[in-house]
Biopython code that builds the backbone (N, CA, C, O; Angstrom):
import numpy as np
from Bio.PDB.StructureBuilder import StructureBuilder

atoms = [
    (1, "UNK", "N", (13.851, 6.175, -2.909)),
    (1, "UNK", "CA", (12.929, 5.293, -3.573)),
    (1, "UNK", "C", (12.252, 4.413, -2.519)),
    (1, "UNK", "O", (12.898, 3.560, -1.910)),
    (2, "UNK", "N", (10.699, 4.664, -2.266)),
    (2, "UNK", "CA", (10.406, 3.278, -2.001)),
    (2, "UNK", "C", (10.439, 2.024, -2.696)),
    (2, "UNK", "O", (10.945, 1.947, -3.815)),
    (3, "UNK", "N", (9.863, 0.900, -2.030)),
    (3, "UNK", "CA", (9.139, -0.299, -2.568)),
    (3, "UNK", "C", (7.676, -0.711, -2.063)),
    (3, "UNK", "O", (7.233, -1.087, -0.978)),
    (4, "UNK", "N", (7.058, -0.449, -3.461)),
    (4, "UNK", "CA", (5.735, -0.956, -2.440)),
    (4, "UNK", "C", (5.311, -2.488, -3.496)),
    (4, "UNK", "O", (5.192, -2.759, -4.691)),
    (5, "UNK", "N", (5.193, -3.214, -2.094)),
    (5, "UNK", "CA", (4.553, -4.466, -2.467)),
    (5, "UNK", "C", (2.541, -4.872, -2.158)),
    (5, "UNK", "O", (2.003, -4.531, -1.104)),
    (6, "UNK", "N", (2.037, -5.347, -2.888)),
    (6, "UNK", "CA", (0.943, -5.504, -3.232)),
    (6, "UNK", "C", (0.575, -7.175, -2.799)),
    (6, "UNK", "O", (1.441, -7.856, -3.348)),
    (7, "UNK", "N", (-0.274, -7.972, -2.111)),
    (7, "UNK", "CA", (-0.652, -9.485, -1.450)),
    (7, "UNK", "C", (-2.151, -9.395, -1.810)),
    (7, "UNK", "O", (-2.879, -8.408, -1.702)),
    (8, "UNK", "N", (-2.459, -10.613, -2.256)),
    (8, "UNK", "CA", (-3.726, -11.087, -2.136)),
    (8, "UNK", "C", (-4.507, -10.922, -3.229)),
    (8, "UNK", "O", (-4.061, -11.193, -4.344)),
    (9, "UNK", "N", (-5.995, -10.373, -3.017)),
    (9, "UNK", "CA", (-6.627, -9.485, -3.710)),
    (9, "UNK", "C", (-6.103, -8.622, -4.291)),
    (9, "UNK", "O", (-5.936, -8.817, -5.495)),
    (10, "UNK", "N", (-5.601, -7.258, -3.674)),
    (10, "UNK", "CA", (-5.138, -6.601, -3.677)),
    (10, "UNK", "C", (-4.388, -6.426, -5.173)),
    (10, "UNK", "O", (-4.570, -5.695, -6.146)),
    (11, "UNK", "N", (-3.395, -7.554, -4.805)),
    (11, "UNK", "CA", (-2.280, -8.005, -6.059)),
    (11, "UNK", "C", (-3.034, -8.725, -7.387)),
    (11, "UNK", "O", (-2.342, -8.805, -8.402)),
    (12, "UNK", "N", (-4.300, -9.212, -7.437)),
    (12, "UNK", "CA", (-5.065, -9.977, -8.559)),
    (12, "UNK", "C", (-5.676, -8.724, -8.459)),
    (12, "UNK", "O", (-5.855, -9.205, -7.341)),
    (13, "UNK", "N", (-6.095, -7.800, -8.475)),
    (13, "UNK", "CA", (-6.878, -6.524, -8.860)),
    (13, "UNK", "C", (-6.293, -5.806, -9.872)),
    (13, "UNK", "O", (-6.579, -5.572, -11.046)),
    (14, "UNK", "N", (-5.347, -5.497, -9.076)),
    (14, "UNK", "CA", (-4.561, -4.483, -10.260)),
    (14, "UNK", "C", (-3.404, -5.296, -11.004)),
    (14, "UNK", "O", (-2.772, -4.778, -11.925)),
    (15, "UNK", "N", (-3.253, -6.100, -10.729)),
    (15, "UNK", "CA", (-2.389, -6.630, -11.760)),
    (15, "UNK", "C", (-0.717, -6.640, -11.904)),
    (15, "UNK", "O", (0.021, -6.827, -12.871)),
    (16, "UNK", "N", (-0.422, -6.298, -10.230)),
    (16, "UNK", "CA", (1.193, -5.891, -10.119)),
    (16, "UNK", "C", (1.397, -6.302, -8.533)),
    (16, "UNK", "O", (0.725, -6.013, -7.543)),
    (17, "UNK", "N", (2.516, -7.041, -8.680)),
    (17, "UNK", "CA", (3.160, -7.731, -7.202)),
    (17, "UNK", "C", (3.513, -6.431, -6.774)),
    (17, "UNK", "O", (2.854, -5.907, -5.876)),
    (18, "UNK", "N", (4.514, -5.809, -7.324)),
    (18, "UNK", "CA", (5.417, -4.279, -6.450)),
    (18, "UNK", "C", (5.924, -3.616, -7.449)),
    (18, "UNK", "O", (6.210, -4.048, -8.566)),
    (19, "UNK", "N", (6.061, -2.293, -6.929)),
    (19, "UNK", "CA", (6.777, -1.272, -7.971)),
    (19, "UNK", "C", (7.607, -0.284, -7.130)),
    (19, "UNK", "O", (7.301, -0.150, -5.946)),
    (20, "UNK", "N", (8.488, 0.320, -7.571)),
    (20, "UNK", "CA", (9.188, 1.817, -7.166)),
    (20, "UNK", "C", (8.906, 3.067, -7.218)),
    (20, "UNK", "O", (8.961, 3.685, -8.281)),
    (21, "UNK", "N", (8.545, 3.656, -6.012)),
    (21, "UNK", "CA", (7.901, 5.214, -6.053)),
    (21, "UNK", "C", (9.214, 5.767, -5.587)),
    (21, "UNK", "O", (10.195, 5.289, -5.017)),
    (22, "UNK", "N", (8.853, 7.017, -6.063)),
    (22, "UNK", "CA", (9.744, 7.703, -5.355)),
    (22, "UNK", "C", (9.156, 8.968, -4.881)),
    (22, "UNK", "O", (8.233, 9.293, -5.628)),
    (23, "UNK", "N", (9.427, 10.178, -3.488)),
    (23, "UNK", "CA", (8.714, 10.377, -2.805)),
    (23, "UNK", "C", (9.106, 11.502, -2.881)),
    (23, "UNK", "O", (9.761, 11.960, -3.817)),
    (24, "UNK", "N", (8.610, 12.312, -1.520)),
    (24, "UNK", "CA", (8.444, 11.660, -0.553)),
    (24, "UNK", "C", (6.879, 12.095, -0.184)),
    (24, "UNK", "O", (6.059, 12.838, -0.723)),
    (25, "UNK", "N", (6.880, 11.150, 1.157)),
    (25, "UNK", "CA", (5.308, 10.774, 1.288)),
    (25, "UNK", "C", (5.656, 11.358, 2.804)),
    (25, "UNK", "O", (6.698, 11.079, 3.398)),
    (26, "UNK", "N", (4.618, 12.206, 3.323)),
    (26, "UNK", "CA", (4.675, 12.273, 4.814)),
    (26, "UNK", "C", (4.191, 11.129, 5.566)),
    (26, "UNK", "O", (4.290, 10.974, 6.783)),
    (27, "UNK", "N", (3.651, 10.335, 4.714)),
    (27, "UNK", "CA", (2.280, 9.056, 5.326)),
    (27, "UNK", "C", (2.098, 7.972, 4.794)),
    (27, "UNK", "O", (2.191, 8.144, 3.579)),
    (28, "UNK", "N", (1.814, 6.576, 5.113)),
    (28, "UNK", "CA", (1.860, 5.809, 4.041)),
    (28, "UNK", "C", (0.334, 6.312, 3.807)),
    (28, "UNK", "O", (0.120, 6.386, 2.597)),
    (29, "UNK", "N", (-0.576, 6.610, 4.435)),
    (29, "UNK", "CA", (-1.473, 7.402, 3.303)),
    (29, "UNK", "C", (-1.708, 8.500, 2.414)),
    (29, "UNK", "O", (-2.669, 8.690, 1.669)),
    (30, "UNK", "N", (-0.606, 9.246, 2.622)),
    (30, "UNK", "CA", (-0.113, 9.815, 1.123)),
    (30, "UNK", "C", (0.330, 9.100, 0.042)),
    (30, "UNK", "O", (0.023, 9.328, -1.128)),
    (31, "UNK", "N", (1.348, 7.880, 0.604)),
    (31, "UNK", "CA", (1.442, 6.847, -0.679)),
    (31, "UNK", "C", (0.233, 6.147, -1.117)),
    (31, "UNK", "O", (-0.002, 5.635, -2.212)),
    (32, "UNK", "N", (-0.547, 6.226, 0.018)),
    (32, "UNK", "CA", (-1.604, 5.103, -0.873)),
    (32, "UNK", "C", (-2.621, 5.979, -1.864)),
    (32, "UNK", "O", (-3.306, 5.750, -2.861)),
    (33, "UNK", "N", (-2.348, 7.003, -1.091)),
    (33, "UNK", "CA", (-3.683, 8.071, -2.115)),
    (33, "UNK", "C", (-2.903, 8.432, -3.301)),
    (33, "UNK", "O", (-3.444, 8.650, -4.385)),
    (34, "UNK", "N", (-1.942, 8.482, -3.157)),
    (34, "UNK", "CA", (-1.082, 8.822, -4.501)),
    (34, "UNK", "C", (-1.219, 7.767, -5.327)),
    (34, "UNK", "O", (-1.337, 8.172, -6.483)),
    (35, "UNK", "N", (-1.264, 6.325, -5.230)),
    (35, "UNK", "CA", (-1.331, 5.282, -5.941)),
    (35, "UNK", "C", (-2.921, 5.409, -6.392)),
    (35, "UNK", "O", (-3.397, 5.363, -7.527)),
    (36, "UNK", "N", (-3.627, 5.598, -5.021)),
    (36, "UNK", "CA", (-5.248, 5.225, -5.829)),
    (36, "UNK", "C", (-5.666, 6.272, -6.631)),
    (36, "UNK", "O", (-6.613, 5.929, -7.338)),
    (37, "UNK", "N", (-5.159, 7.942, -6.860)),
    (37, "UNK", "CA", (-5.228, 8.506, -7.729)),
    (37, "UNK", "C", (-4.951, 8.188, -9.060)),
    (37, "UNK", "O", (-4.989, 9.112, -9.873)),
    (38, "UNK", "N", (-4.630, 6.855, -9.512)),
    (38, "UNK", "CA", (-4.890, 6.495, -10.486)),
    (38, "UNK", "C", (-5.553, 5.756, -11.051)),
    (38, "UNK", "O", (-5.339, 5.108, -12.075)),
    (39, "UNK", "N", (-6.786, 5.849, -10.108)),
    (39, "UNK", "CA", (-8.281, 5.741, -10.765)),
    (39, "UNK", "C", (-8.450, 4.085, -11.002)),
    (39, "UNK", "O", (-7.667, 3.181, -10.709)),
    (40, "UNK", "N", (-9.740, 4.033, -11.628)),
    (40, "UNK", "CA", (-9.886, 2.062, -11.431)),
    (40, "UNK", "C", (-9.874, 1.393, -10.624)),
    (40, "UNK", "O", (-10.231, 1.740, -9.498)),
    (41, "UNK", "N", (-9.381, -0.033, -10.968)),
    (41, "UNK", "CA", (-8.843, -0.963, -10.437)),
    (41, "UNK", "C", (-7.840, -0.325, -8.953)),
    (41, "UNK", "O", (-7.930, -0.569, -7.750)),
    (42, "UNK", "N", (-7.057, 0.430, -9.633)),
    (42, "UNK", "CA", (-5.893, 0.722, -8.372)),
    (42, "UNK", "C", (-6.763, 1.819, -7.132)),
    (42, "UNK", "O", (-6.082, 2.167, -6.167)),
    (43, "UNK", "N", (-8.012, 2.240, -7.200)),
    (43, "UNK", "CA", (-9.057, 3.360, -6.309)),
    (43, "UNK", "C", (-9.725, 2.156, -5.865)),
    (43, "UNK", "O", (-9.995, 2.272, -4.669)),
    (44, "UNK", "N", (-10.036, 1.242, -6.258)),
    (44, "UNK", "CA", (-10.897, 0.232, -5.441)),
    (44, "UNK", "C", (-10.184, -0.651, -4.600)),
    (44, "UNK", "O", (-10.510, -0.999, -3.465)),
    (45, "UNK", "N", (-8.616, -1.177, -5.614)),
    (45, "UNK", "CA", (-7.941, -1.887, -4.482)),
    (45, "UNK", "C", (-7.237, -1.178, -2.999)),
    (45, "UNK", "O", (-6.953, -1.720, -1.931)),
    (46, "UNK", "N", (-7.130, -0.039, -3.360)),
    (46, "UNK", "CA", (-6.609, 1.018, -1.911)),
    (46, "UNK", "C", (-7.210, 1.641, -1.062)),
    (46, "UNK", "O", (-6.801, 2.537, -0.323)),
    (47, "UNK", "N", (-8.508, 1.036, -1.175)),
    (47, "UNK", "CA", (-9.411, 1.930, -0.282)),
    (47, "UNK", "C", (-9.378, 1.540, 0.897)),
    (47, "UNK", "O", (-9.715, 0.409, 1.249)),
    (48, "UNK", "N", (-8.923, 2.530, 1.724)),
    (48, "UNK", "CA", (-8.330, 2.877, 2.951)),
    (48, "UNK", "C", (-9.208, 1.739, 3.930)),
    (48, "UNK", "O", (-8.608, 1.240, 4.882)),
    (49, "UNK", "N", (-10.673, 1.340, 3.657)),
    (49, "UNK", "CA", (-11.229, 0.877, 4.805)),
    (49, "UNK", "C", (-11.182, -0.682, 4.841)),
    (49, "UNK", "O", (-11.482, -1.490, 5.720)),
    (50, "UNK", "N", (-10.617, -0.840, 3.361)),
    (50, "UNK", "CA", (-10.609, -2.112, 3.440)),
    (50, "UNK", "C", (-8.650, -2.486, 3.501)),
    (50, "UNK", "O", (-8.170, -3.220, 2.637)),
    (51, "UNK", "N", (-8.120, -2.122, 4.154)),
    (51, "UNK", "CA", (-6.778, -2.212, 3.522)),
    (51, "UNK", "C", (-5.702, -2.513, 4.694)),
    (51, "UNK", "O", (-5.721, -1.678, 5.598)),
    (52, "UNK", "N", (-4.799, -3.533, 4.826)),
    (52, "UNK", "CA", (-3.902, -3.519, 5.862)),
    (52, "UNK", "C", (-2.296, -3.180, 5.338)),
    (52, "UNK", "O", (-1.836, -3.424, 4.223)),
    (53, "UNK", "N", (-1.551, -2.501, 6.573)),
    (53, "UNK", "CA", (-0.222, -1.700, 5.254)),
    (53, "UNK", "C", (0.516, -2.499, 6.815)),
    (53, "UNK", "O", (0.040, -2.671, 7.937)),
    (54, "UNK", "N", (1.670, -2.793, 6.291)),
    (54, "UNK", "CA", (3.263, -2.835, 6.435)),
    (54, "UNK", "C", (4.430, -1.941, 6.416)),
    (54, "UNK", "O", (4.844, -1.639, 5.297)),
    (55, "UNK", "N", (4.985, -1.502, 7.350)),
    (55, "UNK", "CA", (6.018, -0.655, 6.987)),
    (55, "UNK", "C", (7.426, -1.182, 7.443)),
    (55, "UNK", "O", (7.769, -1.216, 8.625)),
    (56, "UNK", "N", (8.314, -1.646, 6.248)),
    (56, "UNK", "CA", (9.686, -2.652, 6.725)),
    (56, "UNK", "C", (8.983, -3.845, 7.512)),
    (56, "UNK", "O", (9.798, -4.147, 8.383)),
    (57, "UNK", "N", (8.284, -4.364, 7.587)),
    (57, "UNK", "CA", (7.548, -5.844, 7.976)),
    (57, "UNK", "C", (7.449, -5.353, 8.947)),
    (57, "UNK", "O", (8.508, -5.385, 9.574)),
    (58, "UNK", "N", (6.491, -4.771, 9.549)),
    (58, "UNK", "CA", (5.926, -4.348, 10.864)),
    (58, "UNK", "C", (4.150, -3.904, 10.046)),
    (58, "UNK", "O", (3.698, -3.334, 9.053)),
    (59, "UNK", "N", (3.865, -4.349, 10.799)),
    (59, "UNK", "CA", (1.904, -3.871, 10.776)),
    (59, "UNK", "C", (1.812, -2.401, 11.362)),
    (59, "UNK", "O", (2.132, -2.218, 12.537)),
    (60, "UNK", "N", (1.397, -1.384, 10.594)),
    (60, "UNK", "CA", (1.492, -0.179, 11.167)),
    (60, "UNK", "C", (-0.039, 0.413, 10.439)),
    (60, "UNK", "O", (-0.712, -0.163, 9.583)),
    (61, "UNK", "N", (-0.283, 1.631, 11.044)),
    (61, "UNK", "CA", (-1.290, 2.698, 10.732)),
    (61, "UNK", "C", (-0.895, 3.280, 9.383)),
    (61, "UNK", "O", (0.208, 3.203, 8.843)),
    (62, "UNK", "N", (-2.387, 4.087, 8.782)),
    (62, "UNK", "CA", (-2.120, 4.389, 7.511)),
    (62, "UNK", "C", (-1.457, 5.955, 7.776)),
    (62, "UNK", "O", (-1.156, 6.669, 6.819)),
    (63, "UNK", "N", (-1.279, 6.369, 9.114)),
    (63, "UNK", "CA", (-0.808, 7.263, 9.992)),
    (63, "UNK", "C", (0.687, 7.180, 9.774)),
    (63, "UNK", "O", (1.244, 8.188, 9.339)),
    (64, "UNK", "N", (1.410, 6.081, 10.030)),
    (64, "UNK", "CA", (2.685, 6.273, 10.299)),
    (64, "UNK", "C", (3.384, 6.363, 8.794)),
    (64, "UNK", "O", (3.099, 5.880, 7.698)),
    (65, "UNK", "N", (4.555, 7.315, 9.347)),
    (65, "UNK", "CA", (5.705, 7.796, 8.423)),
    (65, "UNK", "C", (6.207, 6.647, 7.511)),
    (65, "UNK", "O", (6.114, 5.443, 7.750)),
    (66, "UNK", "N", (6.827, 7.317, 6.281)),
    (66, "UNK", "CA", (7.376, 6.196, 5.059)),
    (66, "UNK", "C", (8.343, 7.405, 4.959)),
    (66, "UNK", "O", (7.952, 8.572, 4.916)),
    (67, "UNK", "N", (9.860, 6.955, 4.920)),
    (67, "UNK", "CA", (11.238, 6.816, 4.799)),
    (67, "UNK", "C", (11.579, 6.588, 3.347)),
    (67, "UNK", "O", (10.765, 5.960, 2.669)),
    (68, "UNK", "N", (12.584, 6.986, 2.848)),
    (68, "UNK", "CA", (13.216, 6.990, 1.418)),
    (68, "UNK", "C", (14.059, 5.364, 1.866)),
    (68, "UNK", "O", (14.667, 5.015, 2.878)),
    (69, "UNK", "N", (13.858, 4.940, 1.083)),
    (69, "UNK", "CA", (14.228, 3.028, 1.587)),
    (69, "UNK", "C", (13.598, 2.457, 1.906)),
    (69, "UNK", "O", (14.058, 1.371, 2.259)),
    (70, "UNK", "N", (12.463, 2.596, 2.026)),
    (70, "UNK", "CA", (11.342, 2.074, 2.830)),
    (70, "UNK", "C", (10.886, 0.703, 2.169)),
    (70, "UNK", "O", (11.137, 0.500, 0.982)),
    (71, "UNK", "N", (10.104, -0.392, 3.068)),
    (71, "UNK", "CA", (9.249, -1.242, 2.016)),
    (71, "UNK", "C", (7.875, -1.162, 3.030)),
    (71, "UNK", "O", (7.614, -1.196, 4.232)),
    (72, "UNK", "N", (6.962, -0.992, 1.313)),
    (72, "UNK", "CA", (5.959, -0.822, 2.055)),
    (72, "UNK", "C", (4.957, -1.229, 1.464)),
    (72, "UNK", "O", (4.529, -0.749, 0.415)),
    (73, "UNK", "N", (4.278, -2.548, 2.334)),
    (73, "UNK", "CA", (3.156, -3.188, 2.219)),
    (73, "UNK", "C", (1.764, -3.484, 1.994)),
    (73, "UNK", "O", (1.131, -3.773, 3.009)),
    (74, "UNK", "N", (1.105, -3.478, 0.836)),
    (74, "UNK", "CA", (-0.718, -3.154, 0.985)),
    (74, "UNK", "C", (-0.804, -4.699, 0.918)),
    (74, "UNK", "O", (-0.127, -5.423, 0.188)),
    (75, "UNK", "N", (-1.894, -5.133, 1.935)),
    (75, "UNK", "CA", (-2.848, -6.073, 1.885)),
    (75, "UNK", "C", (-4.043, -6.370, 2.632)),
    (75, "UNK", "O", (-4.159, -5.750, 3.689)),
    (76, "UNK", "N", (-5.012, -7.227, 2.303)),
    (76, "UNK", "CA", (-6.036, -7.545, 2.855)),
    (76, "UNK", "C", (-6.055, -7.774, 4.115)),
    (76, "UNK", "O", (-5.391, -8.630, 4.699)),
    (77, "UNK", "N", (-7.095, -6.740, 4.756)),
    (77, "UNK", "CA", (-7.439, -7.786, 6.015)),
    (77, "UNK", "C", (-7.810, -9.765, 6.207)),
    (77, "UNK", "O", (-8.543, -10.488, 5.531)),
    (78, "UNK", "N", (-6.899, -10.094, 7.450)),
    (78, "UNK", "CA", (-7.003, -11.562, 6.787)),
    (78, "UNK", "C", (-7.962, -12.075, 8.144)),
    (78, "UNK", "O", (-7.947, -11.535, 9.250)),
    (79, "UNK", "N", (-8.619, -13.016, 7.825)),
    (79, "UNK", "CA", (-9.671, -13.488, 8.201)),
    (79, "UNK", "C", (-9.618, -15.199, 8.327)),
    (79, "UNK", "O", (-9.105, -15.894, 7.450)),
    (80, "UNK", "N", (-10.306, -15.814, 9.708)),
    (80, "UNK", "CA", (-10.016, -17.040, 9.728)),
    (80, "UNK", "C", (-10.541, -17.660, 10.876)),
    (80, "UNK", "O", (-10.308, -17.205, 11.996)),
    (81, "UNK", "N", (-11.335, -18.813, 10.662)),
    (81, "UNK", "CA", (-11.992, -19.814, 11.955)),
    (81, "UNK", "C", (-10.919, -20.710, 12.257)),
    (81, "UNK", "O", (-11.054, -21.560, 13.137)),
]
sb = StructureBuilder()
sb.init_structure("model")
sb.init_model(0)
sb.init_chain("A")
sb.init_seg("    ")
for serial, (resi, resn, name, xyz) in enumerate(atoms, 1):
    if name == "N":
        sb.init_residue(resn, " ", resi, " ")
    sb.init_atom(name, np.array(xyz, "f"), 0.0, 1.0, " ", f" {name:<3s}", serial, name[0])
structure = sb.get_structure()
């Protein structure tokens, strides 16, 4: 089972802090395309270009591997003067 947790925007879009997938995913962009395949709200909040991921609290690529235990992070790029 993963955990994927949801911050920000992101999380006021679709309407959910985190949930439990279960896998497996070669990628966290297999998890994320698997999530935004469900269309809406959840295809606009995951779109890859706007999107920063976490894997176990580390900042990683939508490239790197997701693990059965995993926690794994979508949020906004963050921005700031």
């Amino acid at each position: 089972m993963i955990k994927v947790l949801f911050f920000a925007q992101i999380r006021e879009l679709i309407d959910c802090a985190e949930l439990n997938v279960t896998g497996p995913f070669e990628s966290v962009n297999a998890l994320r395309a698997e999530l935004a395949a469900k269309g809406g709200k959840w295809a606009l909040a995951l779109d890859s270009d706007k999107l920063l991921v976490a894997v176990n609290q580390e900042i990683c690529s939508l490239d790197s591997p997701v693990e059965d235990g995993a926690e794994v992070a979508f949020f906004p790029p963050v921005t700031g003067g």
